[in-house]
C-alpha positions, -999 to 999 in steps of 0.1 A, spaced: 339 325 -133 332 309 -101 340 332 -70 363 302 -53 387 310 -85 392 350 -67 391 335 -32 422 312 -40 441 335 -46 461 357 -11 459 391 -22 470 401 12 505 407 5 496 432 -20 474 454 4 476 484 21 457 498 49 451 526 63 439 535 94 418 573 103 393 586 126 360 582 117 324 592 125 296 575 136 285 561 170 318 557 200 307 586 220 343 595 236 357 564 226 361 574 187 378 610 194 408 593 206 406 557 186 415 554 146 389 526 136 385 537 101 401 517 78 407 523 43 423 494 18 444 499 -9 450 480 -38 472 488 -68 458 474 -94 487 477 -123 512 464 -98 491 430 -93 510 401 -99 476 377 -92 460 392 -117 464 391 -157 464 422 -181 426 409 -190 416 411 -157 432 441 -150 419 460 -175 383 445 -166 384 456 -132 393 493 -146 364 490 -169 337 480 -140 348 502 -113 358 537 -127 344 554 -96 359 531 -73 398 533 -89 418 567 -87 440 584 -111 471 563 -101 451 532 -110 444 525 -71 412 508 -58 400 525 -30 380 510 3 371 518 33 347 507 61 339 527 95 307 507 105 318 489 137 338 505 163 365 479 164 397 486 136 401 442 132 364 444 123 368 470 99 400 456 84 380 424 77 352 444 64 371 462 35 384 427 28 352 414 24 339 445 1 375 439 -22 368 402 -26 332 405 -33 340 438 -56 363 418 -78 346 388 -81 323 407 -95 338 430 -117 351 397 -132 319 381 -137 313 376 -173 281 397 -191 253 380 -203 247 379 -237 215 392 -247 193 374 -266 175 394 -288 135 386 -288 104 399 -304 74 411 -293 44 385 -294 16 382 -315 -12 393 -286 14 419 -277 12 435 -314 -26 433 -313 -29 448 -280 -10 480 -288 -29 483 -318 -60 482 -300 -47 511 -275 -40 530 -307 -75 528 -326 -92 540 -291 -69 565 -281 -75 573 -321 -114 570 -316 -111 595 -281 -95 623 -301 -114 619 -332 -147 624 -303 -131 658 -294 -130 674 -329 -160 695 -339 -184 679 -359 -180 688 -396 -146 699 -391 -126 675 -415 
């Protein structure tokens, strides 16, 4: 699924943000500013997306979505709010693009012929080393 397919779509009517103090560099400037910003999106409530893709987005981020089915995120890097609005924007397009992305099937392969034929040459010396430790006579 090509990440244009996500990127047509205006999810901005269905976010909320959220804006906090946060931490970080500002000196004075970020005891008195709120420039953390922390996006919302309810996920069940999306009309852009389908029940499939939906329920794949629950599946990939668990740690990311709450109990009430909410994605959760937030940036506090830069010291300007805008900057951190577009930032969480960013993260929430990029997070479901690629929650979205299709798994690769894997393709089930076997181990080579040398590959066989060196392990059991590791096995016949590491064999040989302990059968060199045992006390000569002992059986």
């Amino acid at each position: 699924m090509p990440e244009d397919h996500i990127r047509n779509r205006d999810f901005s009517s269905e976010f909320q943000f959220q804006a906090s103090r946060s931490g970080g560099p500002g000196g004075q400037h970020v005891n008195t500013s709120s420039t953390k910003v922390e996006l919302r999106f309810d996920v069940d409530d999306s009309s852009l997306l389908t029940d499939d893709e939906k329920e794949r987005i629950k599946n990939k981020l668990p740690n990311r979505i709450n109990n009430e089915n909410i994605l959760v995120i937030s940036s506090q890097q830069s010291r300007s709010q805008h900057a951190n609005r577009e930032r969480t924007v960013e993260k929430f397009y990029k997070l479901i693009n690629a929650a979205l992305q299709p798994e690769k099937k894997r393709k089930p392969t076997r181990p080579s012929k040398a590959a066989k034929e060196k392990r059991l040459q590791e096995k016949k010396k590491l064999s040989e080393k302990k059968e060199a430790r045992k006390k000569p006579g002992a059986g």
